[in-house]
C-alpha positions in Angstrom: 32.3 -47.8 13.0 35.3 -44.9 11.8 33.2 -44.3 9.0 29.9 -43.5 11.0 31.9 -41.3 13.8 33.6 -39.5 10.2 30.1 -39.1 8.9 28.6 -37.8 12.6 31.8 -35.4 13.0 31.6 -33.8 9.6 27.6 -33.2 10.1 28.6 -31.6 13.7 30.8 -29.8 11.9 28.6 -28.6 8.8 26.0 -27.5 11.4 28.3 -25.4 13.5 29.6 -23.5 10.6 26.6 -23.0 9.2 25.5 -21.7 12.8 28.6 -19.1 12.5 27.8 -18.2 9.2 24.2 -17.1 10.1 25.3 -14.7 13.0 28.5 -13.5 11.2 26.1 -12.3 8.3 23.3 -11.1 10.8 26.5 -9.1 12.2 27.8 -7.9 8.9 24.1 -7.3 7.8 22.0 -5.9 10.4 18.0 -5.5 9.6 14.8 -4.6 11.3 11.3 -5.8 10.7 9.0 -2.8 10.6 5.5 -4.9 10.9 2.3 -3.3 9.0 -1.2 -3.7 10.3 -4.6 -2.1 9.8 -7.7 -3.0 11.7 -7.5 -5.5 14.7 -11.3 -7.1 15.8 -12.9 -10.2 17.3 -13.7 -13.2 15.4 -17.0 -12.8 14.9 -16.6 -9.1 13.8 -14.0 -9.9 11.2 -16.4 -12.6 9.9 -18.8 -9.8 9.7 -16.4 -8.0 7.2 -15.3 -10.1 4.9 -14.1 -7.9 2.6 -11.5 -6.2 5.0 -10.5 -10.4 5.7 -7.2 -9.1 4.3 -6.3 -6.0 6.7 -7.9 -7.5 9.8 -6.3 -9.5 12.4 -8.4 -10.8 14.9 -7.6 -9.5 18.9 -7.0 -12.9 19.9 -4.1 -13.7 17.4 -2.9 -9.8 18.1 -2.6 -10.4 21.5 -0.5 -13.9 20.7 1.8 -12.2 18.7 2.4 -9.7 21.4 2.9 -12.4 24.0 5.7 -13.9 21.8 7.4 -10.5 21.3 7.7 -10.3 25.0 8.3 -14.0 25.9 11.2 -13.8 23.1 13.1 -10.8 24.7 11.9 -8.5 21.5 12.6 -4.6 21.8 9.7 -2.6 20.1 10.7 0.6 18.5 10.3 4.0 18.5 10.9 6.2 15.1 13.7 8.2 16.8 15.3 4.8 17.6 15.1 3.6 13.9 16.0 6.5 12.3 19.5 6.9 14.5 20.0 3.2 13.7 19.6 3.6 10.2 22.0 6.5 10.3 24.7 4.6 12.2 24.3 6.7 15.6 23.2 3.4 17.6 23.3 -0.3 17.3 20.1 -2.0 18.0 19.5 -5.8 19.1 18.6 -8.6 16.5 15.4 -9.0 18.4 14.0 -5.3 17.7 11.1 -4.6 15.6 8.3 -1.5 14.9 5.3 -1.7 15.0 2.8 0.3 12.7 -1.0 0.6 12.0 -2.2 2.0 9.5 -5.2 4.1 8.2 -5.9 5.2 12.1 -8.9 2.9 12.3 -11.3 3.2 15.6 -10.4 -0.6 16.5 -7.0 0.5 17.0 -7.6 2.6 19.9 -10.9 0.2 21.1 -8.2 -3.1 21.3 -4.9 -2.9 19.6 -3.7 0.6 22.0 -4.9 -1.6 25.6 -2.9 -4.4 24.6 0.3 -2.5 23.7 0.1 -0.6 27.0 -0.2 -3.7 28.6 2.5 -5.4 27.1 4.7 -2.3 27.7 4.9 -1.7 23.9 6.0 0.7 21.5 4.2 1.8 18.2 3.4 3.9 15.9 0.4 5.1 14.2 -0.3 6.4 11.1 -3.6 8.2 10.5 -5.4 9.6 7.2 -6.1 13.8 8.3 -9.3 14.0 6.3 -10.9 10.8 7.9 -10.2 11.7 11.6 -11.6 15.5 10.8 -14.9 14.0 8.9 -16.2 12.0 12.1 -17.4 12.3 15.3 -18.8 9.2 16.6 -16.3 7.2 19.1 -18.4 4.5 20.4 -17.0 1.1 19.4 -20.3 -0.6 17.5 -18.1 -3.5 16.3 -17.9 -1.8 12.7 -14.6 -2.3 12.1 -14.9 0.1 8.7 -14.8 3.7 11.3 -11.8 5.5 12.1 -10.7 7.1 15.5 -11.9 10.9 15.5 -9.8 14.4 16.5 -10.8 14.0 20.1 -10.0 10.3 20.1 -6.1 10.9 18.5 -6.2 13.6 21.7 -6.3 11.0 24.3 -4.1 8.5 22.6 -1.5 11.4 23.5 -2.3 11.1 27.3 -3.2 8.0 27.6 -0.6 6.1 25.7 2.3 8.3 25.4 4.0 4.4 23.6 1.9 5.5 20.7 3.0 8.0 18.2 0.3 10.0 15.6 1.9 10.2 12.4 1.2 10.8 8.7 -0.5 9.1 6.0 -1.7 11.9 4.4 -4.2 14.4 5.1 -6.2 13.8 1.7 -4.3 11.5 -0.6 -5.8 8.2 0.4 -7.6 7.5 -2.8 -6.8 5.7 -5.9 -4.3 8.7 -8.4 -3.8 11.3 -5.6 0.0 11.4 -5.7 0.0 11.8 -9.2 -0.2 15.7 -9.1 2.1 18.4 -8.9 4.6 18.5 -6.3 3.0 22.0 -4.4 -0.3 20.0 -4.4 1.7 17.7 -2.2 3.5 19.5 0.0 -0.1 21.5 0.8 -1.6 18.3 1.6 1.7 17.4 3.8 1.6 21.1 5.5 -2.5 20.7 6.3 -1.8 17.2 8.2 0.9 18.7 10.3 -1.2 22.0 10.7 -4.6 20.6 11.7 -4.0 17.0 12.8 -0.7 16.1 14.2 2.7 17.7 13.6 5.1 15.1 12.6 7.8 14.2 10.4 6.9 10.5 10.0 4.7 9.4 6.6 3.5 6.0 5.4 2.4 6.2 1.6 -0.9 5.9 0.8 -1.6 2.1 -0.3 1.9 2.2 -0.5 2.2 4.1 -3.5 5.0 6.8 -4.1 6.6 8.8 -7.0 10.1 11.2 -7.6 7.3 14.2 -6.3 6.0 12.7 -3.3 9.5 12.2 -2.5 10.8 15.4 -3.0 7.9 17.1 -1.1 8.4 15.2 2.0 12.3 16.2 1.8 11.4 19.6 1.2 9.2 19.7 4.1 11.8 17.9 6.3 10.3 14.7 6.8 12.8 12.5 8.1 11.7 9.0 7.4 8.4 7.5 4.7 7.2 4.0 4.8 6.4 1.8 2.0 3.9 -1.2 1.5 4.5 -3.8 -1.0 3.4 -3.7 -3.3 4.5 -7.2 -4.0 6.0 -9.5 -1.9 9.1 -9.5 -3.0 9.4 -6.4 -1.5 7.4 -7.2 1.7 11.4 -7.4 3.7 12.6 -6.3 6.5 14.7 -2.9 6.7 18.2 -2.4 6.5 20.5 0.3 6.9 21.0 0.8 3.1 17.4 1.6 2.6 16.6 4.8 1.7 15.1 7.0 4.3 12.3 7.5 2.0 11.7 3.9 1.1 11.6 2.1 4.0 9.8 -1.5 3.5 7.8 -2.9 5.6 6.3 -6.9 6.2 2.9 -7.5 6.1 0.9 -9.0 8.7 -2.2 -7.3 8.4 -4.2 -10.2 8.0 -3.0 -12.0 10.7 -0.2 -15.1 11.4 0.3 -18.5 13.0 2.6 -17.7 16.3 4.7 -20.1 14.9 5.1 -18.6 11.6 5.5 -15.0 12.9 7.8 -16.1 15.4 9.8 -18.0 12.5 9.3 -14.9 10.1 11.1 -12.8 12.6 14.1 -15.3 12.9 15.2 -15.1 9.4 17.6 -12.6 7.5 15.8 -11.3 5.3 
């Protein structure tokens, strides 16, 4: 009977220090998930689209995740509030994340934008100039492969002042566009903030970035530039340490269990 109290003790034991291990480490090593999506639809809509299976999470599973955010005690961010955290100027709960979007997809403002508002949520948006300017239809149709138009990103502004319009380029969202000189980039940079929505927030195109792209969002005093992947690896949460440049993201574009978003949040890493 000594042996199996000396057994139960040092598992009681093991657990507890393994308990204070966990939070002296979150402590010492504080992180924040930035969480990626694109396109948010119905079931039935997504199933329409197969081939966008992989940026789509249905408004259902959205509106779950959400509900755990909130039922959890979670703090959604803004970029002013990440960027002082990452510079040491505030401390921020465990339980914080930021939500993104990008590629500025109509959906976004037709079912993701309502739910945020409701939940009383933060988020951030990040929108391709060239797309927006190029369209002027803003009926939802259930074609989940249109973007939100000039007037559209207008109303976000007064109608969900949670949201913020930032950059993913004016016309670099196609396959080899960063790979030009560094005043190509910073024109492209200049336009977006010119014509669609001035900003010193980016998110890389398909999450691709070079020493130029870099340097032209420095030199154009951008303040913080997302990444995406590319594998997943490098699909983490964000620390303080990151580069302000360089700043990963986790995927969940296509959609998650509650159970494993919830548990995705929870761990260190």
């Amino acid at each position: 009977m000594k042996t199996i109290w000396k057994v139960l003790i040092g598992i009681v034991i093991t657990i507890v220090l393994c308990i204070i291990a966990f939070f002296t480490y979150i402590k010492l090593n504080p992180k924040i998930a930035v969480l990626c999506y694109h396109n948010v639809a119905t079931a039935e809509e997504k199933a329409n689209y197969p081939e966008e299976n992989d940026w789509t999470i249905t408004v259902d599973n959205f509106e779950e995740q959400l509900k755990y955010l909130q039922k959890h005690g979670y703090k959604t961010l803004t970029t002013d509030e990440l960027y002082n955290w990452k510079h040491g100027k505030i401390d921020l709960p465990y339980k914080s994340v930021l939500i993104t979007f990008d590629d500025g997809f109509l959906s976004n403002y037709h079912y993701a934008f309502p739910l945020l508002k409701k939940y009383n949520m933060n988020a951030v948006v990040f929108v391709v100039g060239e797309f927006i300017e190029n369209l002027n239809t803003e009926e939802w149709t259930g074609n989940i492969k249109t973007y939100m138009t000039k007037n559209i990103l207008d109303k976000v502004k007064e109608v969900y002042p949670n949201i913020e319009i930032c950059s993913h380029s004016y016309m670099l969202h196609k396959d080899g566009a960063i790979e030009q000189e560094k005043v190509v980039l910073k024109q492209d940079i200049n336009i977006f903030n010119e014509r669609i929505q001035n900003t010193s927030i980016y998110a890389y195109p398909f999450g691709k970035y070079n020493e130029n792209m870099i340097n032209a969002l420095k030199e154009t005093e951008y303040k913080l530039a997302f990444r995406y992947g590319p594998t997943k690896k490098e699909y983490r949460k964000a620390t303080r340490n990151d580069s302000d440049y360089e700043i990963p993201r986790l995927n969940v574009s296509h959609g998650m269990e509650v159970w494993k978003f919830g548990l995705r949040l929870l761990m260190p890493f």
